[in-house]
C-alpha positions in Angstrom: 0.7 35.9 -0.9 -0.8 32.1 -1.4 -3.5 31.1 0.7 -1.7 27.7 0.4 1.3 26.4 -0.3 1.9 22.7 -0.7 5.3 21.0 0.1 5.6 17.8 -2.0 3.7 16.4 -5.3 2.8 13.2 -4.4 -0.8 11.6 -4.0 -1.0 13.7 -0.8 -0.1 17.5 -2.1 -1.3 17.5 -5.6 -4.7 16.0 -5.0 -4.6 18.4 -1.8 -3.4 21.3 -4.1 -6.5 20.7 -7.1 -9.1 20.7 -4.4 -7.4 23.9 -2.5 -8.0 25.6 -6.2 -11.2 24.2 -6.9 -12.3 26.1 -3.4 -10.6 29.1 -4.6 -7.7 29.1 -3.0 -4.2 30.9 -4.6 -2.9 27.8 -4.3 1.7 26.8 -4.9 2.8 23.7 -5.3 6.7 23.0 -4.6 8.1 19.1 -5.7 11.8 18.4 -5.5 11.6 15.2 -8.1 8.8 14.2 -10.2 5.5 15.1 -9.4 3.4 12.1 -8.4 5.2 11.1 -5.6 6.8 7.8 -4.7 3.0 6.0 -5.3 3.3 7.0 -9.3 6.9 7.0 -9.8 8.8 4.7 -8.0 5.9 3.1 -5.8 2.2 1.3 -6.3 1.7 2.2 -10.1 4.7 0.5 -11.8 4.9 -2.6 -8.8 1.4 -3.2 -10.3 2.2 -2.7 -13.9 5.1 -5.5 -13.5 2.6 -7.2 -11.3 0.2 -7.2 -14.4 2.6 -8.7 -16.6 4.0 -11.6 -13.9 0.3 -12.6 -13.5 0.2 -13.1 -17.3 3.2 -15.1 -17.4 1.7 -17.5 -14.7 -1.9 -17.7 -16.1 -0.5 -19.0 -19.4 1.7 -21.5 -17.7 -1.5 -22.8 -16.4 -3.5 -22.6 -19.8 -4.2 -26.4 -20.5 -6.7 -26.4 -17.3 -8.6 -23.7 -19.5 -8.3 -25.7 -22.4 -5.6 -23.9 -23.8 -2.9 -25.8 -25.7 0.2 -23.3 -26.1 2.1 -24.8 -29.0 6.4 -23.7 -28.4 8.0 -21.3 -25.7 7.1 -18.4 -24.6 9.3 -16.4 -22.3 9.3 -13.5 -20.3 11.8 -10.4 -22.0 12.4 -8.0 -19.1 13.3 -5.2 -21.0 9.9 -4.6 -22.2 8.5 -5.5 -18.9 10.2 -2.0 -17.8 9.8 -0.2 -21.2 5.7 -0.9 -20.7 6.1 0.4 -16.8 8.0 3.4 -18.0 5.5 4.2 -20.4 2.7 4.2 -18.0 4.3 5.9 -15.2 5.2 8.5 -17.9 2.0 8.6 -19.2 0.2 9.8 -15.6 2.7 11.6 -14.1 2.0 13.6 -17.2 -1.3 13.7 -16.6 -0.7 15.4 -13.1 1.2 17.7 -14.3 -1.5 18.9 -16.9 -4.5 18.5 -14.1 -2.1 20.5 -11.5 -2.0 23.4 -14.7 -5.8 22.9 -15.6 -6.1 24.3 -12.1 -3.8 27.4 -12.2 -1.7 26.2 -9.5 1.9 27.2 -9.7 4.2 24.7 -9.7 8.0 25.1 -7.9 10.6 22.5 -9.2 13.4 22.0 -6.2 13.3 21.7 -2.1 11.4 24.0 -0.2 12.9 25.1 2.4 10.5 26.7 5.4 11.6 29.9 6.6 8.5 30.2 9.4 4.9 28.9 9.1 4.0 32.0 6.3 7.6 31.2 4.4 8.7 28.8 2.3 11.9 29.3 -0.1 12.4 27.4 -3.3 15.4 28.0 -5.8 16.2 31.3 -3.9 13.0 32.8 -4.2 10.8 33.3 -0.8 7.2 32.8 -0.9 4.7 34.2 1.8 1.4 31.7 2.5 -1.2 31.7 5.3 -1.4 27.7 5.1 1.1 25.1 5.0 0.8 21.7 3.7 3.6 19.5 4.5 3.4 16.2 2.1 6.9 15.1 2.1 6.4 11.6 1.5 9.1 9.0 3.0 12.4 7.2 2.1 12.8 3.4 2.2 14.1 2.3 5.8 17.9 1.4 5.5 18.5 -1.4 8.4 21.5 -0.7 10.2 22.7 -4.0 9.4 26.6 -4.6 9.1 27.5 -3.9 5.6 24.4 -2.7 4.6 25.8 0.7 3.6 28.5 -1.3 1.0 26.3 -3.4 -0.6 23.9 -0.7 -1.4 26.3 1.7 -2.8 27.5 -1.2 -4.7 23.9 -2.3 -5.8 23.2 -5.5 -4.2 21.2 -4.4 -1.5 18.3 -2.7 -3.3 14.9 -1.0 -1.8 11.8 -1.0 -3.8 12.8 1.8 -5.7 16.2 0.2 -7.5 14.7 -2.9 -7.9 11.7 -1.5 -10.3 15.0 -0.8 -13.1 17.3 -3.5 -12.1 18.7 -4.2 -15.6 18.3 -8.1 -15.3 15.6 -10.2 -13.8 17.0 -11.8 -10.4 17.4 -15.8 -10.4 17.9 -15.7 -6.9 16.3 -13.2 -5.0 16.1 -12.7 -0.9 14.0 -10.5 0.6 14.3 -8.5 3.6 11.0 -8.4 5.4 7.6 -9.9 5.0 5.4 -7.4 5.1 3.0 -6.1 2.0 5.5 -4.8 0.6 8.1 -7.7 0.6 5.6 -9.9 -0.2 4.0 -7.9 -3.2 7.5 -8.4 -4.6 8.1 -12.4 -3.9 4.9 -12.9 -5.8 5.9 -10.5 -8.4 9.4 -12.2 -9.1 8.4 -16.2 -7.8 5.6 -15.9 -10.5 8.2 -15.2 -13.5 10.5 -18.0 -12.3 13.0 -16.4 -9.7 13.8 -18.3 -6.6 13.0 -16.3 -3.4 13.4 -16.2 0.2 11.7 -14.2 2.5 13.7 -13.5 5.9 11.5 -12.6 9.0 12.6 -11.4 11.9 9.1 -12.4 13.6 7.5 -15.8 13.5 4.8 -14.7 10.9 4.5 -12.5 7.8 1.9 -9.8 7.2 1.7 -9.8 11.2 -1.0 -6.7 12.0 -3.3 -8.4 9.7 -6.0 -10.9 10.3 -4.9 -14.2 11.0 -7.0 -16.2 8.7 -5.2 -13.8 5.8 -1.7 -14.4 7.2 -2.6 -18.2 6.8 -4.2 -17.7 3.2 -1.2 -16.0 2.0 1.5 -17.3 3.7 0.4 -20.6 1.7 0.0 -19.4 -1.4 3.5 -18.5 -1.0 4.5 -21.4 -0.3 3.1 -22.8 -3.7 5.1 -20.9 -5.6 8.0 -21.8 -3.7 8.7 -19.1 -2.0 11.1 -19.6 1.3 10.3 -18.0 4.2 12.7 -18.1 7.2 11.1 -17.2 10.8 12.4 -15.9 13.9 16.0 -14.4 12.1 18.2 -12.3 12.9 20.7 -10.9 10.0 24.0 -9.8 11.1 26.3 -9.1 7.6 24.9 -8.4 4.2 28.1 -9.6 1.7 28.4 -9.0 -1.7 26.5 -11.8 -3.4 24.8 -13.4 0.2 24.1 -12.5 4.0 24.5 -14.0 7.2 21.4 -14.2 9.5 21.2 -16.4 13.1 18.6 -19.2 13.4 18.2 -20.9 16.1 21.6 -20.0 17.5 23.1 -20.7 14.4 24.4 -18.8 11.3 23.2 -19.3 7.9 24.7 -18.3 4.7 22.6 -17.6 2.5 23.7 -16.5 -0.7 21.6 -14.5 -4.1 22.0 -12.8 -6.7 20.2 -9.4 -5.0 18.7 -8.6 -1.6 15.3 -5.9 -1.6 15.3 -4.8 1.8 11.6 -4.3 2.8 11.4 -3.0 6.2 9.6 -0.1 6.3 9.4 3.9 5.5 11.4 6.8 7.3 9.1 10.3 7.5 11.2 12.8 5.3 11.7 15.5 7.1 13.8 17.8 5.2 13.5 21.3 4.0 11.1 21.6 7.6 13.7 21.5 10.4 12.8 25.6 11.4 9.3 24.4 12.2 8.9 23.5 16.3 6.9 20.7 15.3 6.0 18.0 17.2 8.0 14.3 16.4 6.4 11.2 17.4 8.6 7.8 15.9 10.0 9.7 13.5 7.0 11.3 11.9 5.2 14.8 12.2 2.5 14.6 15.0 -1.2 15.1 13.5 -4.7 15.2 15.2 -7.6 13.3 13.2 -7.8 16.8 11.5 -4.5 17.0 10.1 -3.7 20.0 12.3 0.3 20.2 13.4 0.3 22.0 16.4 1.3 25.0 14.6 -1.9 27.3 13.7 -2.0 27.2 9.8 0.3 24.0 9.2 -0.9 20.6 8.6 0.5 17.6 7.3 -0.4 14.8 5.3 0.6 11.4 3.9 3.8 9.4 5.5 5.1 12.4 6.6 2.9 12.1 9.6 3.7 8.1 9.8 0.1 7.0 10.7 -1.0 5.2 7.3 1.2 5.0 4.5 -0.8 4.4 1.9 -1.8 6.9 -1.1 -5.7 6.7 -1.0 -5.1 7.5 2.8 -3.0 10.5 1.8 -5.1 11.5 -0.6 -8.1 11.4 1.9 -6.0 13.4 4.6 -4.8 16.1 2.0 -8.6 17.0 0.9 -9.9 17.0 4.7 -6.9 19.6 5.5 -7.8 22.1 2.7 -11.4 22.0 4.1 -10.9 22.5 7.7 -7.9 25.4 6.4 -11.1 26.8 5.0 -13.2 26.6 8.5 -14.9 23.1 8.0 -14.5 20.3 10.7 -13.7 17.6 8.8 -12.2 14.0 10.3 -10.4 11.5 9.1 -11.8 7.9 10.5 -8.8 5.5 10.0 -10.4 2.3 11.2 -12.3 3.0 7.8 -9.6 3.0 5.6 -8.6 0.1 3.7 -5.5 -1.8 3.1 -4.9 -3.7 -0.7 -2.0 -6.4 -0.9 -1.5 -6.7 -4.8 -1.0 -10.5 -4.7 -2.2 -13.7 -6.4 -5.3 -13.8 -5.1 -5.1 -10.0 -3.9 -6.1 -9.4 -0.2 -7.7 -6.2 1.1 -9.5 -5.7 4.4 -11.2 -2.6 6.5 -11.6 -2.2 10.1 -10.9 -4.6 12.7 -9.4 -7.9 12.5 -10.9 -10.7 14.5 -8.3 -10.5 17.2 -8.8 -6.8 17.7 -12.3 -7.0 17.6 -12.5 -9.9 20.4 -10.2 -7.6 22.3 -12.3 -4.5 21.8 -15.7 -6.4 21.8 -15.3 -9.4 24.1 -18.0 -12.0 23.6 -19.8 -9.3 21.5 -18.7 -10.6 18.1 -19.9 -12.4 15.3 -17.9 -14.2 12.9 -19.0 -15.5 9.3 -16.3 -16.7 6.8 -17.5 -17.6 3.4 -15.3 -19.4 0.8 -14.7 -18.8 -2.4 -14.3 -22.5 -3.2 -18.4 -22.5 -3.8 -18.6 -19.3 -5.4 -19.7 -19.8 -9.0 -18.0 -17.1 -11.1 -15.0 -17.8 -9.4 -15.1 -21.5 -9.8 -15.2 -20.3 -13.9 -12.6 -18.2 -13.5 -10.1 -20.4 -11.9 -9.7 -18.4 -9.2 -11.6 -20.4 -6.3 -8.7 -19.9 -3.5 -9.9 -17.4 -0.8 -12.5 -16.3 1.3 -14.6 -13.5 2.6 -14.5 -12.8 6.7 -17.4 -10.0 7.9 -16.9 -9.5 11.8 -20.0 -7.6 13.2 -21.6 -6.7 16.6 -24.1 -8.8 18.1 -26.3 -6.5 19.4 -26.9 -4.6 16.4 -25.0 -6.9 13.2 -23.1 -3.4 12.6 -20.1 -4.1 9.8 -16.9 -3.5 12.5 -14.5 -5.4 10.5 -14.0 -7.3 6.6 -11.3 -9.2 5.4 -11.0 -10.2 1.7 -8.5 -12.7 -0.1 -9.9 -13.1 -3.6 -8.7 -12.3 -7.0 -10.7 -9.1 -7.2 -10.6 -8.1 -3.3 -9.3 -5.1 -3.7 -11.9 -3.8 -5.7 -14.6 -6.0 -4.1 -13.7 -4.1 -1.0 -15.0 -0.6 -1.5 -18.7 -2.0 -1.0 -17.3 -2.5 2.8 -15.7 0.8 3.4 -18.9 2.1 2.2 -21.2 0.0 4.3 -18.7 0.7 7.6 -19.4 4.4 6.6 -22.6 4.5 7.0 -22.8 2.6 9.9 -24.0 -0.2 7.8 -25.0 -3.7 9.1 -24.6 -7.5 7.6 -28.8 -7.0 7.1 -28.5 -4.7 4.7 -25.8 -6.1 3.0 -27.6 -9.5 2.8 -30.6 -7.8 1.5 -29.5 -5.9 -1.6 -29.2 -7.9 -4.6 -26.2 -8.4 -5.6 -25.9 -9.4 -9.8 -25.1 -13.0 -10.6 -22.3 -14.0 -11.4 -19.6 -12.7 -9.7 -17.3 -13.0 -6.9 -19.2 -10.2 -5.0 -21.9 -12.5 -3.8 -19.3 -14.1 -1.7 -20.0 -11.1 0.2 -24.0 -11.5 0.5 -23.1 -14.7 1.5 -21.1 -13.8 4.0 -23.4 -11.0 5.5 -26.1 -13.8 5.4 -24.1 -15.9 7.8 -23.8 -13.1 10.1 -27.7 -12.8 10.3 -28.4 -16.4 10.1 -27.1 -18.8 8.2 -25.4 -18.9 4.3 -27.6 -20.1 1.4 -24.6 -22.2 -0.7 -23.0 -24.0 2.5 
């Protein structure tokens, strides 16, 4: 009998599963591929290991304004752009597998399949638990587009999966999509020289995000000549191009591959004997992680509320201690988001549209660019901004929004300050070292209190 068994290794169940153990829990641990989920395999570490290695290629094609003279050609050789990926994604999902053993948990290769609540069977053998961790992960979203189903089979249409091993670097690449994910990848392949087009099927990209990001980004597209096409509708995917309407009128549109970026489906299999509760697709969690089955929980994109792996993470570890009688929550409004371009964006809590809807005429507002920021006029990364939104009454932190070439780490400060309930005063008063792009954010927080020192 395990006090816990986990279904799925990814960022979700295996950090879940260490901590379970480290509480003293007989903790089991079932994965049907490779342990580290979509995230380490097939997800956020090898995107930003090839992003790594695009961002190289475009700094040094912009060396002579560092004073850099780069004497012959230098070109980008794909092969070993995957061969590096592969060695780091090999490298940590090794490393999982090691902590996972470090903490006696035993490990199940193969799909669990839930008998009841206390039941899960794996590889024909039935194991008995009094907690249940579903951490399933998700599967890229397959529009049910005409032709769709062809041209994936036949490897045209690809999902961010098949395009991190696509043998040959695109010279014409279209995108399906324009969220972070479809855009993490136009930046990744427009930087190394591949000509992309981003189809929308709304009038903006990035659209739950903060306008003045949209606008940010959507230009720095644009510089690197990406396409994108508003308002679309696509109606065929061919093999080699696919027809979308326009403005009433069909376009051809022809490439060498499509990455279809428009969203995650829950996985659901290997739980269908559960009676649990489906809402769009996803398992139906309270801020506790509690299914409304006594003893289950679920964690990650299984329950479809924030698909990212810090969240899952951060929902797995609040399950195992409310499994073991605590009463822990899980505030979403303070979890982050990180968009992995160049300059990286990353924000936390409300964006200024929300927050005039949720606070009306209670708001301030302070923007501070990066344009007069020291280190980052050295660095040659002056593009982008820092946006604090805070309460009036009190200055309380209710919303950041960060497009600079460090922002997602530069953004952890934030969740921390929204954490504790933390206002632009006390950001504006701790010293902050000099120099770096950080005091973009005193700078900021000093606008919110009174005015900015450096504009």
């Amino acid at each position: 009998m395990y006090d816990l068994i986990v279904l799925g290794g990814g960022p979700g169940g295996y950090v879940a599963s260490i901590k379970a153990s480290q509480l003293g829990m007989k903790v089991a641990i079932i994965e049907q591929n490779k342990y580290g989920g979509v995230c380490l395999n097939v997800g956020c570490i090898p995107t930003k290991t090839m992003l790594k290695s695009s961002r190289l290629f475009s700094d040094m094609l912009e060396a002579k304004k560092f004073g850099i003279d780069i004497d012959g050609s230098f070109n980008i050789n794909w092969k070993n752009v995957l061969k590096r990926k592969d060695r780091i994604v090999n490298k940590l999902v090794t490393g999982v597998g090691f902590l996972l053993k470090k903490n006696k948990i035993d490990m199940f290769n193969g799909l669990g399949k839930v008998i009841d609540k206390n039941t899960v069977e794996v590889n024909g053998e039935k194991l008995a638990c009094k907690n249940l961790l579903i951490c399933t992960g998700s599967n890229a979203r397959i529009p049910e587009i005409e032709g769709a189903k062809e041209a994936l089979e036949k490897g045209y249409l690809m999902t961010s999966t098949e395009i991190l091993s696509v043998e040959e670097m695109p010279k014409k690449l279209t995108i399906l999509g324009g969220g972070v994910i479809g855009v993490e990848f136009a930046i990744l392949f427009a930087s190394l020289g591949t000509k992309v087009s981003i189809i929308q099927r709304s009038g903006r990209i990035l659209n739950t995000l903060d306008r003045d990001v949209i606008k940010e980004i959507t230009e720095v597209l644009k510089k690197k000549n990406v396409e994108i096409i508003y308002n679309v509708t696509t109606n065929y995917i061919g093999n080699g191009y696919i027809e979308y309407t326009s403005n009433e009128k069909k376009v051809k549109l022809e490439g060498d591959k499509v990455l279809v970026c428009v969203g995650r489906v829950p996985n659901l299999k290997g739980v269908e004997n559960l009676d649990l509760e489906i809402e769009r697709g996803a398992i139906k969690t309270n801020n506790k992680m509690e299914t409304g089955i006594s003893g289950v929980y679920a964690a990650g994109d299984v329950n479809g509320i924030m698909q990212l792996a810090h969240v899952a993470s951060h929902e797995g570890v609040i399950a195992v201690e409310n499994m073991l009688g605590g009463n822990e929550k899980i505030d979403y409004n303070k979890a982050p988001y990180c968009i992995y371009t160049f300059p990286e964006v990353a924000g936390v809590g409300l964006t200024e549209r929300e927050a005039k809807k949720q606070y009306p005429n209670e708001i301030k507002i302070s923007k501070f660019p990066l344009s007069v920021n020291g280190k980052a006029l050295a660095e040659g990364e002056a593009r982008g901004f820092v946006k604090i939104i805070a309460t009036k009454k009190y200055d309380e932190v209710i919303g950041v929004h960060i497009v600079a070439s460090h922002a997602t780490d530069m953004i952890s400060e934030m969740v921390t300050t929204m954490e504790l309930e933390g206002t632009a005063k006390e950001i504006a008063r701790a010293i902050h070292p000099h120099p770096t792009m950080s005091e973009a954010v005193v700078e900021a927080a000093m606008g919110i209190v009174d005015k900015a020192i450096h504009i």
